[in-house]
C-alpha positions as CSV (number, residue, x, y, z in Angstrom):
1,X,21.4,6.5,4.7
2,X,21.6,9.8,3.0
3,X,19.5,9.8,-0.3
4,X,21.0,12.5,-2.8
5,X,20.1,11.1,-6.1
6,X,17.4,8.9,-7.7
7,X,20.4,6.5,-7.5
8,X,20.3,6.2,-3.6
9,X,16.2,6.1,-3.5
10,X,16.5,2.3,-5.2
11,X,19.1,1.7,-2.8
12,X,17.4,2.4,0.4
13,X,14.3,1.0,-1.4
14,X,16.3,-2.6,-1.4
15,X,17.4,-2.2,2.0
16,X,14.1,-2.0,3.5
17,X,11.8,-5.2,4.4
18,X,8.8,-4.7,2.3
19,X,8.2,-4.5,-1.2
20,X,6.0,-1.0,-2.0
21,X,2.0,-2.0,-3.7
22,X,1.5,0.3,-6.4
23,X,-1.8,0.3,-7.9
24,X,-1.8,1.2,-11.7
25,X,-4.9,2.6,-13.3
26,X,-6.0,1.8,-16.6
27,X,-4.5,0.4,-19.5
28,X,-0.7,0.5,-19.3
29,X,1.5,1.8,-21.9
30,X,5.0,0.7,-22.7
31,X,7.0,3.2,-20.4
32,X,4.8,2.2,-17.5
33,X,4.8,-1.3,-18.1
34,X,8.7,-1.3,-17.9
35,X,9.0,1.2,-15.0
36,X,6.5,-0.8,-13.0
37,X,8.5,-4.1,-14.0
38,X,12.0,-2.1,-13.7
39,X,11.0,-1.7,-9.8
40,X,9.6,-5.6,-9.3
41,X,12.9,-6.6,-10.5
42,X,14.6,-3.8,-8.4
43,X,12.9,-6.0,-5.0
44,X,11.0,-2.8,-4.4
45,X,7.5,-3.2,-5.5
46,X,5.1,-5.5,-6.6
47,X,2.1,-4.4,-8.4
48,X,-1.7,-4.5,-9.5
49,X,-3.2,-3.4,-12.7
50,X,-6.3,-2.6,-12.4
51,X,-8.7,-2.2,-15.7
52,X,-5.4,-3.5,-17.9
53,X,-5.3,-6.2,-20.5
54,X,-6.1,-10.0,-18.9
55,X,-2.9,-10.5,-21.6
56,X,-0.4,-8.1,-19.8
57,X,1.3,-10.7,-18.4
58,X,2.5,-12.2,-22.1
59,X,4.4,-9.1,-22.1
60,X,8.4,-9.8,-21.9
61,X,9.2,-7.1,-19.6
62,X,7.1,-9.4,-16.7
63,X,8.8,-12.7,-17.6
64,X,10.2,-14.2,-14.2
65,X,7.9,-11.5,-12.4
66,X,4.3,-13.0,-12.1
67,X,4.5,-14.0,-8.4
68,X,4.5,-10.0,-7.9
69,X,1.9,-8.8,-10.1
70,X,-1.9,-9.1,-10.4
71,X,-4.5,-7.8,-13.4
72,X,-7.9,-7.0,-12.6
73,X,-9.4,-6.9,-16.7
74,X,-12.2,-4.5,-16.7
75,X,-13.4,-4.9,-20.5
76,X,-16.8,-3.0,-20.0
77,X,-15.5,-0.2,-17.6
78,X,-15.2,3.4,-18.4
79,X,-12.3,5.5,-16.9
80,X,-14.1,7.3,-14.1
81,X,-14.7,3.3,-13.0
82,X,-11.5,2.2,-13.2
83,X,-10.5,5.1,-11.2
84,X,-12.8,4.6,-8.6
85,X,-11.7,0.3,-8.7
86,X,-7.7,1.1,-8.1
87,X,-8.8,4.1,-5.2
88,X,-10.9,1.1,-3.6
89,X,-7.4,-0.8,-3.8
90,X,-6.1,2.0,-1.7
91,X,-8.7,2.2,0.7
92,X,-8.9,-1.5,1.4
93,X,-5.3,-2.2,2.2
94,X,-4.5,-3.9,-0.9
95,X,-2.2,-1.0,-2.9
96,X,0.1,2.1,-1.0
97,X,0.1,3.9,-3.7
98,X,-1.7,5.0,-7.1
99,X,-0.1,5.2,-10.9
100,X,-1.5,6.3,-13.6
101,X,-1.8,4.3,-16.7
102,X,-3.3,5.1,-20.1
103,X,-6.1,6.9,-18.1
104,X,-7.1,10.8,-17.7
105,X,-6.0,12.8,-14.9
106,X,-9.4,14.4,-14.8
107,X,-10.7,10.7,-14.1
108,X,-8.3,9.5,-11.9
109,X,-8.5,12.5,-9.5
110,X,-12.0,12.4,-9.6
111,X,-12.0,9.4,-8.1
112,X,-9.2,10.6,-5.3
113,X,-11.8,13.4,-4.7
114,X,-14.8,11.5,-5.0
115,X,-16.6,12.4,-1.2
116,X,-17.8,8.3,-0.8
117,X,-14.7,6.8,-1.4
118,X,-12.6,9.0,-2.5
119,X,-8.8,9.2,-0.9
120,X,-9.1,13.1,0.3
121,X,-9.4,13.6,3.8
122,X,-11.5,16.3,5.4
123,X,-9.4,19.5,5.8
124,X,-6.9,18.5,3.1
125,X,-5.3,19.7,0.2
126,X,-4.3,18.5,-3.3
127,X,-1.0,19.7,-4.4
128,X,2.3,18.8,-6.6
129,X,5.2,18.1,-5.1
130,X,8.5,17.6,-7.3
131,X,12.0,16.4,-6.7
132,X,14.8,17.3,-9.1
133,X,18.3,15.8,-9.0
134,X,20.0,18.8,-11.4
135,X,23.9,18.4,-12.2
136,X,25.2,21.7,-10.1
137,X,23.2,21.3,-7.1
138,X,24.8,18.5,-4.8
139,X,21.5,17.2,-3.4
140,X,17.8,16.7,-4.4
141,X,15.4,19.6,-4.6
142,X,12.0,20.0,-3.4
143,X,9.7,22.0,-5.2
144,X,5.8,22.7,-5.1
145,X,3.4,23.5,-7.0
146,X,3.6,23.4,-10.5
147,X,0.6,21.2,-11.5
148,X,-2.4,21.6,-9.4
149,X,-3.1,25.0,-7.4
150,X,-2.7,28.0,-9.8
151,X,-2.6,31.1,-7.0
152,X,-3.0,29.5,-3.9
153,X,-4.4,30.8,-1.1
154,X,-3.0,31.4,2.7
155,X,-4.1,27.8,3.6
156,X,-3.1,25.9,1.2
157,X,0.5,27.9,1.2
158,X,0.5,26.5,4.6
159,X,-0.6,23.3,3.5
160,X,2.6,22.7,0.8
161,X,4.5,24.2,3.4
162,X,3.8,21.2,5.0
163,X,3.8,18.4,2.7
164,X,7.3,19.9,1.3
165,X,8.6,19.6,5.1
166,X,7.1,16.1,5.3
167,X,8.6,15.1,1.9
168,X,11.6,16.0,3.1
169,X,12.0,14.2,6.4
170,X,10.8,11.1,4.4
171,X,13.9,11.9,2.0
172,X,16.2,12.2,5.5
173,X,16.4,15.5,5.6
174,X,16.0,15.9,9.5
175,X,15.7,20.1,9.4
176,X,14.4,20.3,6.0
177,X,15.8,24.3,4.7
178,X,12.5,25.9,2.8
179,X,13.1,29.0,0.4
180,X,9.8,31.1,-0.5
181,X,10.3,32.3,-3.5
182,X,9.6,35.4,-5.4
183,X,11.5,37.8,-7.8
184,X,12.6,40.2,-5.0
185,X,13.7,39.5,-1.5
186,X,11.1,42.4,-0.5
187,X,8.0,42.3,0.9
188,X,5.9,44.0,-0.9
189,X,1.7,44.2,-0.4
190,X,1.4,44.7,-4.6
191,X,2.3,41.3,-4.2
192,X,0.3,39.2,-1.7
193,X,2.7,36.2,-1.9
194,X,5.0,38.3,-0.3
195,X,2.7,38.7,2.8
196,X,1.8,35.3,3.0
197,X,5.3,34.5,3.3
198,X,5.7,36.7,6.2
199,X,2.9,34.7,7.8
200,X,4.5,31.6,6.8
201,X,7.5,32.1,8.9
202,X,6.0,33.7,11.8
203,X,4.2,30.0,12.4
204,X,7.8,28.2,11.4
205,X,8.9,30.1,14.4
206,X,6.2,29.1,16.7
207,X,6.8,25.3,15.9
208,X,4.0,24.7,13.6
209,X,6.4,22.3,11.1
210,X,8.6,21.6,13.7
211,X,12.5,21.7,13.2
212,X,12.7,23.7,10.3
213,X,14.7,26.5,8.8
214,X,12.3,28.8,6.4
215,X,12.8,32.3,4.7
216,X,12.0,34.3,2.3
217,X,11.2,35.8,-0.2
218,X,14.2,34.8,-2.5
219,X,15.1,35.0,-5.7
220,X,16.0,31.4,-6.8
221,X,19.7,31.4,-7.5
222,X,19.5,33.2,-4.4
223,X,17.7,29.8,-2.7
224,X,20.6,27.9,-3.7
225,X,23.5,29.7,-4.3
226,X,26.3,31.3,-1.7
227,X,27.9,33.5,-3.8
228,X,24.3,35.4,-5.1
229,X,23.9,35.9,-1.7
230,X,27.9,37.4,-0.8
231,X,26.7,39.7,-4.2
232,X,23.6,40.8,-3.4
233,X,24.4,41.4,0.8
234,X,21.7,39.1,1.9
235,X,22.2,37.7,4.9
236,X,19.3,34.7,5.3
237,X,19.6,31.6,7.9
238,X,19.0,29.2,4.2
239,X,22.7,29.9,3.1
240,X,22.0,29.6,-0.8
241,X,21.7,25.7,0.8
242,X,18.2,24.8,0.4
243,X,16.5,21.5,0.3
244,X,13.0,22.9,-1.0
245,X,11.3,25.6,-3.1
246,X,7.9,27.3,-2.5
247,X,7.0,29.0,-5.4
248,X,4.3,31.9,-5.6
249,X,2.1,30.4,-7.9
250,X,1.5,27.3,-10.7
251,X,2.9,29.8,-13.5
252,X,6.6,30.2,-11.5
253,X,6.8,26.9,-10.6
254,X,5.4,25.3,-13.8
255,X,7.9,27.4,-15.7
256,X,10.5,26.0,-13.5
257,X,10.3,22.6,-13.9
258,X,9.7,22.8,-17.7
259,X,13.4,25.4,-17.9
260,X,15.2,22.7,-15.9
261,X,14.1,19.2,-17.5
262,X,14.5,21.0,-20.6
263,X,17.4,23.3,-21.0
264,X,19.2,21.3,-17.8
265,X,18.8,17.8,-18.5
266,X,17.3,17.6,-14.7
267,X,16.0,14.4,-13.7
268,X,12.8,14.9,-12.1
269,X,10.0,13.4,-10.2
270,X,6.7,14.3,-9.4
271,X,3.1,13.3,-7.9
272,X,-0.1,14.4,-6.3
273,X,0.6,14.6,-2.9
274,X,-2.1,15.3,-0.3
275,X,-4.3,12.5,-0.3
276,X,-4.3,8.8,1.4
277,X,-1.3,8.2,-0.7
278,X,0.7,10.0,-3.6
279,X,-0.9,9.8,-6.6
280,X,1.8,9.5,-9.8
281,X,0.4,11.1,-13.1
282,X,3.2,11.3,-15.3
283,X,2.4,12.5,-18.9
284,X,2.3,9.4,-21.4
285,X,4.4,11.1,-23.4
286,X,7.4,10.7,-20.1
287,X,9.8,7.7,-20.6
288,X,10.5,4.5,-18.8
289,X,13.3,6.5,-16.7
290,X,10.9,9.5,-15.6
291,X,8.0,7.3,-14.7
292,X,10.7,4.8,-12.7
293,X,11.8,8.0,-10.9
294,X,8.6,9.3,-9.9
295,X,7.0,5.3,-9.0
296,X,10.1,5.3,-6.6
297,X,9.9,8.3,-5.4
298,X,5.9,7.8,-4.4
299,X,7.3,4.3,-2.6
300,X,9.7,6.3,-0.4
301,X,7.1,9.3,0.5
302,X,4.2,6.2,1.6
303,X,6.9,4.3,3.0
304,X,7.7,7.1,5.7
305,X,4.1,7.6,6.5
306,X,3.2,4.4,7.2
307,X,6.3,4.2,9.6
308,X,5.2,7.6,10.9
309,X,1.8,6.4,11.3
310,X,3.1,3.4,13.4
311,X,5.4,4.9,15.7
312,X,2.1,7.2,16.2
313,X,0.1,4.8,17.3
């Protein structure tokens, strides 16, 4: 099925045969506790909460629900040990996926990057990907990175490149389209994004992300919209039809997703992506709704590499 809105993720979520394991770290906070029990209820997930209250399950928002949840109380544990107790949930088959409770980011990723038993494979990257559903656009958007890398580098360009593409494809997007984005549609060496992009697309061409279509650089309304194009004279092969954004650096794309969730009412999702599984760190300030989003969102993106992985094999 074609997924273009949050609403279609549940709904291929409930047509597939497996419920999704998400592994929450930490103490979980109200908005967690009903997005986790928001997806049991959904048939999507089931869940583990690791380092939370032995009376979680007393809550209301699990009645009906135990048969799909488990609590692993660690009273005596710190955070960097809860981390590392919900990563070895991941790494022994139990969990697909990590969530973030009311634990720090800085503990739970050092635990992802921990070089024992950490999640982090040699060779990759760390990086944000996040989906938008805004009211004017007619599908989702992909955009990276606008949590994690603050001026990245040639490799790890090619790197989100990559996981974007992959995010994609997970979403259905069979030729994913991939605007670089900059201020200008000129390459310019005063700004070594520019060149990177140029490097970018020479490897799109030569099949390095397979069937894609990628230019740049674009303005962003010129990304996404046909008439800035027809005004400005640029002809590009994206068609102001894009499915995903590469920004230049954390600043642009930071700046991005704050403009739109604010001043757009955009419904977004977001996660760690890079690692043995996406990682979901919403602030604990996000509500029930956001964390739901980006807790489904994580299930779809694990979902399609475990059944990329098996057709691998």
């Amino acid at each position: 099925m074609k997924i273009r809105n949050f609403n279609d993720i549940t709904k291929f979520l409930r047509s597939q045969s497996k419920r999704m394991h998400v592994i929450v770290a930490g103490l979980a906070d109200e908005s967690t506790k009903i997005a986790v029990s928001d997806a049991i209820s959904q048939g999507i997930a089931v869940a583990t909460f690791v380092g939370a209250d032995e009376n979680l399950l007393q809550q209301s928002c699990f009645d009906g629900l135990h048969e799909y949840i488990n609590v692993i109380p660690m009273p005596d544990a710190d955070e960097d040990a809860i981390a590392l107790a919900a990563v070895r949930k991941i790494n022994d088959g139990t969990g697909d996926f990590l969530m973030k409770g009311l634990i720090h980011t800085d503990n739970i990723l050092r635990a992802v990057l921990n070089k024992e038993e950490g999640l982090l494979e040699k060779g990759k990257i760390l990086t944000h990907v996040a989906i938008t559903q805004l009211r004017n656009y007619p599908k989702l958007l992909f955009f990276s990175d606008s949590a994690v890398i603050p001026e990245p580098n040639t490799m790890q360009r090619m790197a989100q490149v990559g996981y974007l593409t992959e995010a994609c494809r997970a979403f259905g997007i069979r030729r994913p389209r991939l605007a670089l984005i900059h201020f200008t549609e000129k390459v310019n060496s005063k700004f070594p994004c520019t060149l990177d992009y140029e490097d970018l697309k020479s490897q799109a061409k030569h099949g390095r992300w397979g069937n894609i279509i990628i230019d740049g650089p674009l303005d962003t309304r010129c990304a996404v919209d046909k008439e800035a194009l027809a005004t400005k004279g640029i002809i590009t092969p994206l068609e102001g039809n894009s499915d995903a954004l590469l920004f230049p650096n954390l600043e642009a794309a930071n700046t991005f997703y704050k403009t739109v969730s604010y001043f757009a009412d955009a419904k977004i999702a977001g996660m760690i992506y890079g690692a043995k599984c996406p990682v979901v760190v919403t602030s604990r300030g996000d509500d029930r709704v956001s964390k739901y989003r980006s807790l489904i969102a994580a299930a779809t993106l694990q979902l399609y590499a475990g059944k990329t992985a098996e057709c691998g094999k």
